[in-house]
N, CA and C atoms as a LAMMPS dump frame, in Angstrom:
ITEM: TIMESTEP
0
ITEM: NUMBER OF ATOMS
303
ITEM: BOX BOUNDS ff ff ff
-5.0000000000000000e+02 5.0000000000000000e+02
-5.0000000000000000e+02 5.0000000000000000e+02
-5.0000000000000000e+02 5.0000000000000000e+02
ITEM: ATOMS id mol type element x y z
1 1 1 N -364.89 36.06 -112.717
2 1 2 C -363.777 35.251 -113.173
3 1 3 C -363.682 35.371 -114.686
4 2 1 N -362.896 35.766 -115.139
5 2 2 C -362.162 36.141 -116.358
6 2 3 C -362.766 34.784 -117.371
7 3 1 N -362.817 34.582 -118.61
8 3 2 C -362.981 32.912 -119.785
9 3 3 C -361.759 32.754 -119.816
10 4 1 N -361.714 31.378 -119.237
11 4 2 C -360.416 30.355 -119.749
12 4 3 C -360.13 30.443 -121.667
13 5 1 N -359.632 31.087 -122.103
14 5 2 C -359.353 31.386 -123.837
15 5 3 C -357.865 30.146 -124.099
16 6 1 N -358.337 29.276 -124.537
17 6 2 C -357.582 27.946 -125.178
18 6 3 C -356.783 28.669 -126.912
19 7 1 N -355.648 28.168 -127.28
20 7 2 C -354.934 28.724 -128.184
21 7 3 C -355.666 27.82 -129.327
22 8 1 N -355.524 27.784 -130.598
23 8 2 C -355.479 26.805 -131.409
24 8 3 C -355.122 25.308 -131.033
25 9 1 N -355.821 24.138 -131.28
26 9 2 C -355.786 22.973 -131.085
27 9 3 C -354.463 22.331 -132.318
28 10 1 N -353.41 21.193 -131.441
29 10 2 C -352.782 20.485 -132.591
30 10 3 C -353.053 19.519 -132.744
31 11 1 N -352.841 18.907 -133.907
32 11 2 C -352.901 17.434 -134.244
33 11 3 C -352.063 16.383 -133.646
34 12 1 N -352.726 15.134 -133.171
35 12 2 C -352.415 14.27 -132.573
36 12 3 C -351.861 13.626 -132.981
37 13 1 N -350.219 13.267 -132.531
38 13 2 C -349.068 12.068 -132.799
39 13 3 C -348.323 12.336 -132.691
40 14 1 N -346.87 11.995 -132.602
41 14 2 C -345.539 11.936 -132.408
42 14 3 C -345.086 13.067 -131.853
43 15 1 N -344.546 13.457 -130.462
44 15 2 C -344.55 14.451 -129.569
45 15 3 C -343.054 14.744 -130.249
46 16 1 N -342.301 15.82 -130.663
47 16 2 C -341.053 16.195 -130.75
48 16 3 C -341.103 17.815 -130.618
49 17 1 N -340.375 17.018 -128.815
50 17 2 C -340.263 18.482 -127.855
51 17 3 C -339.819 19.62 -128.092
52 18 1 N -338.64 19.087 -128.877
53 18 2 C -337.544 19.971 -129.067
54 18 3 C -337.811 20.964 -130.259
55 19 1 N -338.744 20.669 -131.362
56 19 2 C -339.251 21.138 -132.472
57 19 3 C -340.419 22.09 -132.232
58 20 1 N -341.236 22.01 -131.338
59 20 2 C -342.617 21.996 -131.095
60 20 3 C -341.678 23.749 -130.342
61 21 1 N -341.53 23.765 -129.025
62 21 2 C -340.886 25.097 -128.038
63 21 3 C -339.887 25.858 -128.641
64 22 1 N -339.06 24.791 -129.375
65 22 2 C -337.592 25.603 -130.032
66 22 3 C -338.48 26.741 -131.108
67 23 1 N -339.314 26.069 -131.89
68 23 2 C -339.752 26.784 -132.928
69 23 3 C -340.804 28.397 -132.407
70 24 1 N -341.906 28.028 -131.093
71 24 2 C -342.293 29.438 -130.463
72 24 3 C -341.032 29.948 -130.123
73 25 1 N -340.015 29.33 -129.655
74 25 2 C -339.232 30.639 -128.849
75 25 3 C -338.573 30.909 -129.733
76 26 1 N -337.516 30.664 -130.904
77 26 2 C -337.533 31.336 -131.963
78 26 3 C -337.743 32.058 -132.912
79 27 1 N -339.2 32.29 -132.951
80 27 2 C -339.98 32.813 -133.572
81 27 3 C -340.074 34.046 -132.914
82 28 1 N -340.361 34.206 -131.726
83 28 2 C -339.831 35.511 -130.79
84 28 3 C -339.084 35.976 -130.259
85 29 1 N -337.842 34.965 -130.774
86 29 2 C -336.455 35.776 -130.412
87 29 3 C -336.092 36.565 -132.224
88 30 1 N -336.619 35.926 -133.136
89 30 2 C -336.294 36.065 -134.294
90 30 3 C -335.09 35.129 -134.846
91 31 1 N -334.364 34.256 -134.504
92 31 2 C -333.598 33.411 -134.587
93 31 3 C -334.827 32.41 -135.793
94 32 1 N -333.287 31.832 -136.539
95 32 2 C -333.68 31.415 -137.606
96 32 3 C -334.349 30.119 -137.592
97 33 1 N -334.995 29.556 -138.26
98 33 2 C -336.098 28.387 -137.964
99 33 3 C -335.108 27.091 -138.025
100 34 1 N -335.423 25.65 -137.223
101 34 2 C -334.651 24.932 -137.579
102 34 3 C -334.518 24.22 -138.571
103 35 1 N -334.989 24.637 -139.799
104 35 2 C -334.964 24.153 -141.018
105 35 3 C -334.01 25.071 -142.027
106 36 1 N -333.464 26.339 -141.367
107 36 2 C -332.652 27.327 -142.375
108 36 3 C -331.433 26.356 -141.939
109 37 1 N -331.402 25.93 -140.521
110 37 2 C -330.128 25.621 -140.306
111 37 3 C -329.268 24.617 -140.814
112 38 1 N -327.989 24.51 -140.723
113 38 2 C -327.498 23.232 -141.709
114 38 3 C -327.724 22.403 -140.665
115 39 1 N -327.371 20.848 -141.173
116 39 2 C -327.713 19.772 -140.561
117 39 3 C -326.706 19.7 -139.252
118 40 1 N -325.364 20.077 -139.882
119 40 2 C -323.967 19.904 -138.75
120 40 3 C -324.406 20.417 -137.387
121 41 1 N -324.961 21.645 -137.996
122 41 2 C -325.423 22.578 -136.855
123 41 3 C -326.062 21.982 -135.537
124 42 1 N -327.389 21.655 -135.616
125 42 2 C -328.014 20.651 -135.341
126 42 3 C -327.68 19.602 -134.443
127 43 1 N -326.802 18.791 -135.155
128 43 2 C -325.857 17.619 -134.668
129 43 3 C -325.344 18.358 -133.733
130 44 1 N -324.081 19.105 -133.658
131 44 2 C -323.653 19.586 -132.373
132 44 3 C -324.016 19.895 -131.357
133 45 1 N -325.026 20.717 -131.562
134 45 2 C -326.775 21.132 -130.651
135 45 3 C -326.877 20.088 -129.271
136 46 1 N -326.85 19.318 -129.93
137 46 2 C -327.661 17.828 -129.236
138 46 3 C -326.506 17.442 -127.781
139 47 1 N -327.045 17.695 -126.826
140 47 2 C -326.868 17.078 -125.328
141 47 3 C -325.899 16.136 -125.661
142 48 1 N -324.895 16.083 -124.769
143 48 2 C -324.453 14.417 -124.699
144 48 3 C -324.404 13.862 -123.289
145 49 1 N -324.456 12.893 -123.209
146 49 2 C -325.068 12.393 -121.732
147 49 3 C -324.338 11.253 -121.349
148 50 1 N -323.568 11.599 -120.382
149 50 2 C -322.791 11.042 -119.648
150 50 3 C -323.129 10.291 -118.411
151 51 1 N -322.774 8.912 -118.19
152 51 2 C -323.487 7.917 -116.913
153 51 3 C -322.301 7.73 -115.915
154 52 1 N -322.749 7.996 -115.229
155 52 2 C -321.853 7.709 -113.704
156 52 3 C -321.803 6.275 -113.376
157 53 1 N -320.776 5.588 -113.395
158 53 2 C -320.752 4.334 -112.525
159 53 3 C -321.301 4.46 -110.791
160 54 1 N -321.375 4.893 -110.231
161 54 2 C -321.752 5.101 -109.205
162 54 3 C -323.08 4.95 -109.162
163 55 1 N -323.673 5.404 -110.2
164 55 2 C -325.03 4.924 -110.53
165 55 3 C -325.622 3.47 -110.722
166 56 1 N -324.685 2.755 -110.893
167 56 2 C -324.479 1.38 -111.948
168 56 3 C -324.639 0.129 -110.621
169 57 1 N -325.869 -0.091 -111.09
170 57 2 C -326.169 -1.576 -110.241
171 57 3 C -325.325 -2.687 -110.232
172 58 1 N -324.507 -3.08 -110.972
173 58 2 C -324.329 -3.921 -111.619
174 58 3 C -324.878 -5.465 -111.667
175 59 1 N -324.484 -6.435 -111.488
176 59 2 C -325.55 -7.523 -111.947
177 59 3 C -326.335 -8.148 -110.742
178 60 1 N -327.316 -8.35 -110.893
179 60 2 C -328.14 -8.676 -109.993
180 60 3 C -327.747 -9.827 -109.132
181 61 1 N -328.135 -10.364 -107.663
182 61 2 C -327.372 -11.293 -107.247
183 61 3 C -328.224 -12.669 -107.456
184 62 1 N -328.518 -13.702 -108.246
185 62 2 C -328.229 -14.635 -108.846
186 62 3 C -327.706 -15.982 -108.585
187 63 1 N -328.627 -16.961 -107.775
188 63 2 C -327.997 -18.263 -107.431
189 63 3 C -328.459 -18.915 -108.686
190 64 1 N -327.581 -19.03 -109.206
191 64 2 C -327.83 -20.148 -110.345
192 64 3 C -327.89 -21.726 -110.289
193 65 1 N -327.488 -21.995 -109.09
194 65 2 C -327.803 -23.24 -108.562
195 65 3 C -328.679 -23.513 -107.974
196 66 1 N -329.202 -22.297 -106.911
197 66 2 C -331.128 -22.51 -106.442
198 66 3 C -331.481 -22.496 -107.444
199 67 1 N -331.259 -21.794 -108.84
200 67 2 C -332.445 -21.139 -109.54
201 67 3 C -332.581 -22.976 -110.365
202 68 1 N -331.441 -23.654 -110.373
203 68 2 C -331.709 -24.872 -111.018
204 68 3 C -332.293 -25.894 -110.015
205 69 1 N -331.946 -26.212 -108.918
206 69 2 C -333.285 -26.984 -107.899
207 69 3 C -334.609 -26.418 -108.537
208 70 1 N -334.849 -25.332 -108.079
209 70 2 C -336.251 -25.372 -108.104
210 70 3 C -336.819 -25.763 -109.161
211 71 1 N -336.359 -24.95 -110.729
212 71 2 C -336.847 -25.536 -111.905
213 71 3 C -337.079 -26.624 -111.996
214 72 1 N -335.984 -27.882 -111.334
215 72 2 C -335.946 -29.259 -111.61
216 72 3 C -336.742 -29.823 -110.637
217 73 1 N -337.659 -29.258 -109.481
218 73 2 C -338.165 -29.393 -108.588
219 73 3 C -339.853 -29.103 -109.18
220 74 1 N -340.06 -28.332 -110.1
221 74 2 C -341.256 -27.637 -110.356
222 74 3 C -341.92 -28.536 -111.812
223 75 1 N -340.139 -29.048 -112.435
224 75 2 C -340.593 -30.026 -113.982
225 75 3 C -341.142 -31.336 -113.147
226 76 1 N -340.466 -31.597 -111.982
227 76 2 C -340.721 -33.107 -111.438
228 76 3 C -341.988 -32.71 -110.754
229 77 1 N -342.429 -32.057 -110.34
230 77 2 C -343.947 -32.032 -109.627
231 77 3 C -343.312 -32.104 -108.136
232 78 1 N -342.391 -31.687 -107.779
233 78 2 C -341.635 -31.762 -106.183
234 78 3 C -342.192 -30.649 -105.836
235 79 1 N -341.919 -29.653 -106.255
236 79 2 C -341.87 -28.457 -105.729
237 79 3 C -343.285 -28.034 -104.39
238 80 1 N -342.993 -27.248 -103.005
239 80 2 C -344.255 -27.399 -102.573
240 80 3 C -344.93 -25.975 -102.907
241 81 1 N -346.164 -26.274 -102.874
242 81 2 C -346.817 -24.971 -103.153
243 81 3 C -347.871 -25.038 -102.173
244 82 1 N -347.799 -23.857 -101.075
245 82 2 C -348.298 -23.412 -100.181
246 82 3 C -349.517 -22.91 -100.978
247 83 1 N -351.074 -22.974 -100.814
248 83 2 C -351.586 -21.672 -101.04
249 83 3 C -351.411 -20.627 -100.154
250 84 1 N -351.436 -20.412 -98.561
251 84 2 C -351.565 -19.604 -97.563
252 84 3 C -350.147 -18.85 -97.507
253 85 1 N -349.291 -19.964 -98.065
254 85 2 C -348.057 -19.009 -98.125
255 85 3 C -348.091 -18.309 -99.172
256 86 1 N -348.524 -18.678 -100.197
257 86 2 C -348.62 -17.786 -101.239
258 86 3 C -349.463 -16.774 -100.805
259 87 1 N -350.708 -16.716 -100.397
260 87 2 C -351.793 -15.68 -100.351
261 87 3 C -351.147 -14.587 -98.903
262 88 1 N -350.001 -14.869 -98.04
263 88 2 C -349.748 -14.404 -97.193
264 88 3 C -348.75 -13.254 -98.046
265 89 1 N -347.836 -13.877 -98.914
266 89 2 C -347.024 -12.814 -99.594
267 89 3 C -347.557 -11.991 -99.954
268 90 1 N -348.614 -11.947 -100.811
269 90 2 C -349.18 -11.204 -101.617
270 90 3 C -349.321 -10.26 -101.188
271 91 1 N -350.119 -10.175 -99.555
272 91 2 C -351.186 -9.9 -98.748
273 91 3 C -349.473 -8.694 -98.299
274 92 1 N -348.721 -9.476 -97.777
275 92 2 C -347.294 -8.314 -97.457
276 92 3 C -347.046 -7.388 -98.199
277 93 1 N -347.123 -8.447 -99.658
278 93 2 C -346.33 -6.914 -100.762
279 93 3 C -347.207 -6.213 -101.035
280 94 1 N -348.571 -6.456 -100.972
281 94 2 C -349.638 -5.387 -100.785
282 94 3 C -349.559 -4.301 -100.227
283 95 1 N -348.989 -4.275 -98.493
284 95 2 C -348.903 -3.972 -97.795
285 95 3 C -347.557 -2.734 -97.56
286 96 1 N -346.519 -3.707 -98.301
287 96 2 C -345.414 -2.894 -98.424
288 96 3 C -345.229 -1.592 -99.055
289 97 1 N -346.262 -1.735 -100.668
290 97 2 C -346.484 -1.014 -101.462
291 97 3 C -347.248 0.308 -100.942
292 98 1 N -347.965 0.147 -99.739
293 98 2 C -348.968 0.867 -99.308
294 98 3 C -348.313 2.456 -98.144
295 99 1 N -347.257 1.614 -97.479
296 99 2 C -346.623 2.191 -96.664
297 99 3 C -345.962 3.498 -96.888
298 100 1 N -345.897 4.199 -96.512
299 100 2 C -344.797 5.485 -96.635
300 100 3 C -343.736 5.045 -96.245
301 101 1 N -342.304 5.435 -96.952
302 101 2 C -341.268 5.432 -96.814
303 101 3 C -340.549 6.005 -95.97
């Protein structure tokens, strides 16, 4: 089996992808470094990224009137608190998490 041969090591911090690959593959295409280039240049370069509504959750569904019982249920000491019901959820979403889809 052939030695695993590792390149030169870099210094650790701030990952910028686009600087780091653009600059090897430039360098062997011969294309000019991104520092000859003007700034405009650059700017145009840059992706623009467009979002689909179709994508778009929109707002979550929201009883704002349960959500005020209970609060006012939980400040007054009303509220019930199961432990077993609690320890039963848990024990589900445990469970849920576990499952294949």
């Amino acid at each position: 089996m052939p030695p695993i041969e590792l390149g030169p090591s870099r210094p650790i911090g701030a990952i910028d992808a686009g600087a780091i690959d653009a600059r090897a593959v430039r360098s062997a295409s011969g294309e000019k470094p991104a520092a000859a280039r003007s700034d405009k240049a650059q700017a145009s370069a840059a992706p623009s990224v467009e979002r689909s509504d179709a994508l778009d959750p929109g707002q979550p569904p929201i009883d704002a009137d349960r959500v005020a019982q209970i609060r006012k249920a939980v400040e007054s000491g009303t509220y019930p608190i199961v432990p077993a019901k609690i320890a039963d959820a848990i024990i589900a979403a445990g469970m849920l998490l576990r499952t294949a889809k």
